[in-house]
C-alpha positions in Angstrom: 44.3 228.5 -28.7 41.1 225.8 -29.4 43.2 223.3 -31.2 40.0 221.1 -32.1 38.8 224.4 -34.0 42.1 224.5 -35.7 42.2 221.2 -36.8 38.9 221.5 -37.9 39.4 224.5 -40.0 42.3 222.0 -42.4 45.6 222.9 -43.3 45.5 226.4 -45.7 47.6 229.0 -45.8 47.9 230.2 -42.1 47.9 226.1 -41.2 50.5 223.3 -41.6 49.9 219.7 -39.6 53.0 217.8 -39.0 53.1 215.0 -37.4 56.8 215.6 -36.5 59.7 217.0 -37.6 62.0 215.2 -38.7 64.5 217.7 -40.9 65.4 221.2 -39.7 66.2 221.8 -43.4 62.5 220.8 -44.8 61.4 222.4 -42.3 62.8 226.1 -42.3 60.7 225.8 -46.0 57.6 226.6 -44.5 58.5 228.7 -41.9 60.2 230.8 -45.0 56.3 230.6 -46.7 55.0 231.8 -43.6 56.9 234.6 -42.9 56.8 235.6 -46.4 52.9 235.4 -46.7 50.4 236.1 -43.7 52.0 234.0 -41.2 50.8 230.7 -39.6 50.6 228.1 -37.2 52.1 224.7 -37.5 50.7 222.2 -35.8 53.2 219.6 -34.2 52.0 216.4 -33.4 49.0 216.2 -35.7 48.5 214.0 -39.0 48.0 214.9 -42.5 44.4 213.6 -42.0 44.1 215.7 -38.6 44.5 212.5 -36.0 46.5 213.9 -33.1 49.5 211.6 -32.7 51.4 213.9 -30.3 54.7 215.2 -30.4 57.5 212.2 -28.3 59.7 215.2 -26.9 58.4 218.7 -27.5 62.1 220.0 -26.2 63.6 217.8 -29.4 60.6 219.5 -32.0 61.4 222.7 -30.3 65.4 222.5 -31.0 65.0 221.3 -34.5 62.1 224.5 -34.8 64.6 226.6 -33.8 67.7 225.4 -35.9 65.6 225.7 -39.0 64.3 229.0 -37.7 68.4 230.4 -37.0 70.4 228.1 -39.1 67.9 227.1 -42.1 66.5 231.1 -42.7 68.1 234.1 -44.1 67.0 236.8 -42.2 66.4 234.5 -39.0 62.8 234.1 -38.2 61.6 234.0 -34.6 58.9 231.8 -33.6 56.6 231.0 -30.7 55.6 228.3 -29.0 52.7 226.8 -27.2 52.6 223.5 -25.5 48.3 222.2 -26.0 47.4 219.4 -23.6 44.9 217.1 -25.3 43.5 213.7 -25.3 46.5 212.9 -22.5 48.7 213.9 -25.6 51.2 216.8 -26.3 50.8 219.1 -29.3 53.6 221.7 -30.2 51.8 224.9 -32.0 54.8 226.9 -33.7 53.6 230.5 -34.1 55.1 232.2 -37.4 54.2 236.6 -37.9 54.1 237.7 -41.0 57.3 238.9 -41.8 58.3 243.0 -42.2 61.7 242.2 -43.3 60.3 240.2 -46.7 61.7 238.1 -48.4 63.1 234.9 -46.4 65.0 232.4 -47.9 65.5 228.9 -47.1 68.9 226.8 -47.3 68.7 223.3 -49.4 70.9 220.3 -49.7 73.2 222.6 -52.0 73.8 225.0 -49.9 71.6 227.3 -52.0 69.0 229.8 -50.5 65.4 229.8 -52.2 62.7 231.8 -50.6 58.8 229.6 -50.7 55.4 231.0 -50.4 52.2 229.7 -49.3 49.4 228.6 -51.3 46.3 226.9 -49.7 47.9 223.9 -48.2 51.1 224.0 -50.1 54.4 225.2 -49.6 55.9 226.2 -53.2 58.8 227.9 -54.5 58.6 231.6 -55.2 58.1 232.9 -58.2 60.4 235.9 -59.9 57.1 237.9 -59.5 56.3 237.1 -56.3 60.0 237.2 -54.8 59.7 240.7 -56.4 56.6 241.6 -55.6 58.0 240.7 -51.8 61.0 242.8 -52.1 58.7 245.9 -53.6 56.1 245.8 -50.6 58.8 246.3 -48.2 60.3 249.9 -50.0 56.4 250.7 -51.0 55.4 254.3 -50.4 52.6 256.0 -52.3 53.3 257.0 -54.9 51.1 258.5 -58.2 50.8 255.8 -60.7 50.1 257.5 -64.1 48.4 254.6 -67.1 49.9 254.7 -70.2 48.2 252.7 -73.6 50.1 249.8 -71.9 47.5 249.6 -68.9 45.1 251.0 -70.9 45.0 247.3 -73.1 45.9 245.5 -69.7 42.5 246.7 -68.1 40.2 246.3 -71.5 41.6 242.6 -71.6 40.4 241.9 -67.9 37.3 243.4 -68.2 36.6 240.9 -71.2 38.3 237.8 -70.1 38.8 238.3 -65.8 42.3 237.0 -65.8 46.0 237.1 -67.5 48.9 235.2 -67.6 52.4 237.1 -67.7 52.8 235.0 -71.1 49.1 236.5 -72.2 50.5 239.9 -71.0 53.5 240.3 -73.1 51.7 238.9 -76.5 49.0 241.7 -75.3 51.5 244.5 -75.1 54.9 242.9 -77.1 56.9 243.7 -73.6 59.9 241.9 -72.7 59.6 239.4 -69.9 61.3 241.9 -67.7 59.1 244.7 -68.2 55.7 243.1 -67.9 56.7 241.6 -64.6 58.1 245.3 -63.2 54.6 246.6 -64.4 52.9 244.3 -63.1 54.2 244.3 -60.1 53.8 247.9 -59.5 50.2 247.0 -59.9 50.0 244.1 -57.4 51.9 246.3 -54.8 49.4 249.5 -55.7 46.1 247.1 -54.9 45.4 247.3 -58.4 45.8 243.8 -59.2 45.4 240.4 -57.2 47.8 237.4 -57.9 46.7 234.3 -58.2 48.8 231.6 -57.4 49.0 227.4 -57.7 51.7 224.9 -57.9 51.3 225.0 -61.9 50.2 228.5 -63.0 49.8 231.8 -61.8 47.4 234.8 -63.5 45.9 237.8 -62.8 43.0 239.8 -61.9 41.3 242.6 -60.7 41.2 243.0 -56.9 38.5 242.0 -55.4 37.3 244.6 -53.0 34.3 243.3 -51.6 
């Protein structure tokens, strides 16, 4: 692993600098958003701002990895670790796969399990649309989507205007809440549909397939 490229690159959504971990419970957060997205790499021992601090026991980052990993994460998530030399200093990379067995919670201070997602550089709570869209990629098999006037008005919208909200969707159509997101979720699982996602709003649009 060439941690200087890594660094380079910024945290994103396959990278996450800490510069040590001090919670196992803030931490299983974003191994949750990892699992539950395309995996990552956090970075132990390394600044916001991509100094390299280094990590004052890597066997105390590792336990606390691990507690979050068994204790903080419903199912249990299993990472890896690799101990980088570098500048006379010790970083801690935490390997996290994408997950088969979607979606993966996380336990907070109220004892409450929430499953997070990544976004760019942020870890953020799931969405009812993405914590189904999770559950519907892991019981996906093909499966002959027929389009009814419904789609029909969904697709003439986003040729016109390239992107929809779920609120845009049901004034569009007059569906309850409920059924826009199942319909649109069977779009997002199809690769039909491309989700868009920030820590205020999410829309969306047509894949893009280039």
């Amino acid at each position: 692993m060439n941690i200087r490229e890594l660094i380079l690159q910024g945290e994103g959504t396959t990278l996450d600098f800490k510069k040590t971990i001090t919670s196992a419970e803030k931490i299983a957060k974003s191994l949750v958003a990892f699992a539950n997205n395309q995996g990552g790499v956090l970075l132990i021992g390394v600044a916001d701002d991509g100094n390299i601090v280094g990590v004052k026991s890597e066997d105390e980052e590792r336990y606390m990895i691990n507690k979050a990993a068994h204790q903080f994460c419903k199912p249990a998530i299993e990472p890896e670790f690799e101990e980088i030399y570098i500048n006379h200093k010790i970083v801690l990379a935490v390997k996290i796969a994408q997950s088969d067995i979607k979606p993966h919670y996380a336990l907070d201070a109220n004892k409450e399990w929430w499953a997070y997602y990544r976004v760019k550089d942020k870890t953020v709570l799931a969405s009812k649309i993405v914590l189904d869209m999770l559950k519907e990629e892991q019981s996906a098999t093909g499966k002959m989507i027929i389009y009814s006037e419904t789609e029909r008005k969904l697709f003439s919208y986003l040729e016109a205007q390239e992107r929809i909200t779920l609120k845009q969707f049901t004034k569009l159509t007059r569906l309850s809440n409920k059924k826009a997101q199942k319909l649109l979720v069977s779009l997002l699982t199809s690769g039909i549909l491309q989700l868009h996602l920030s820590e205020k709003e999410e829309y969306f649009t047509f894949i893009n397939l280039k």
